[in-house]
SEPA-918250 format. One record per residue (C-alpha): y, x, z. Coordinates in steps of 0.2 Angstrom, whole numbers, plus 5000, padded with zeros to 4 digits. Layout:
BEGIN
YXZ ...
//
This chain:
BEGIN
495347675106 495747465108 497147425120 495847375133 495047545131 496747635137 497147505150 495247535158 495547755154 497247705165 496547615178 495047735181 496247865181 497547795195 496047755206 495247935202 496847985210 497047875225 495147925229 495348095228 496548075243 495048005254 494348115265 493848025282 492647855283 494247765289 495247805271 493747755263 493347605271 495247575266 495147605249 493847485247 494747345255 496447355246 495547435229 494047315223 494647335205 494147495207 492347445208 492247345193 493247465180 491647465171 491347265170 490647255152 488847155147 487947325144 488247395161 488347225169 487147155181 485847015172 486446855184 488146905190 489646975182 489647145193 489447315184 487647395187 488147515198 488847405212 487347295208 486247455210 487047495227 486547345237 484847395233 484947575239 485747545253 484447385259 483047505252 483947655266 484347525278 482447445277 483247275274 482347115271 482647005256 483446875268 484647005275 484847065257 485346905250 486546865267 487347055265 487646985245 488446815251 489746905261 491546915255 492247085250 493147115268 491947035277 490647195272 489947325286 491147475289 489547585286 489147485269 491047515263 490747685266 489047685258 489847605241 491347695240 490147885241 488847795228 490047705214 491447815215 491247985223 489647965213 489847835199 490147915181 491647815178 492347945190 491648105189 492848185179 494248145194 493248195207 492148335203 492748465213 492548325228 490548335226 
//
C-alpha cells in the first residue's frame, strides 16, 4: 500500500469513528459542517464525478435527493452553487445517511449502525 493509500485507510478510519458517535440529525448536521474531508476520502479520477473534482457518491446524492425532493433543474443547479454551510439542515442530513452511514468507504466502520 503507497503512503497515500495509508494516509486515505487513516483518515476513513478517524471519521469512521467520529460518525459512529452520531446518532441525532443535530450531530449529524454537525459532523458534516466541521467534517467535509470526510466526504471526499474517495477523491480519485475513477470514482470521480465527469466535470468536477467531487467523488461519485457525493455527485450521486445531489441527484437522489432533488429526484426525492421533486426538484427542478434550476433548483438543482442553485442547491449545487451553495457553499458547504450554507446547505439545508434536511440535505446535511440526507448526505451524511447516503455517503457515509451508506457509502462503501465506510461500511466496515459502521456496519452494526445500518
Amino acid at each position: 500500500m503507497s503512503r497515500e493509500q495509508t494516509s486515505k485507510q487513516d483518515q476513513i478510519s478517524i471519521f469512521g469513528e467520529m460518525a459512529r458517535g452520531c446518532r441525532t440529525d443535530h450531530q449529524k448536521i454537525e459532523f458534516f459542517d466541521s467534517s467535509k474531508e470526510a466526504f471526499f476520502t474517495d477523491s480519485n479520477e475513477s470514482t470521480s464525478s465527469v466535470n468536477e473534482n467531487i467523488p461519485k457518491d457525493l455527485d450521486d446524492g445531489f441527484y437522489v435527493y432533488a429526484n426525492m425532493k421533486k426538484l427542478s433543474e434550476k433548483e438543482l443547479k442553485k442547491l449545487k452553487s451553495l457553499t458547504w454551510k450554507q446547505y439545508p439542515e434536511n440535505f446535511k442530513i440526507f448526505l451524511f445517511d447516503f455517503c457515509i452511514l451508506n457509502g462503501d468507504a465506510y461500511s466496515k466502520y459502521l456496519i452494526d449502525l445500518r
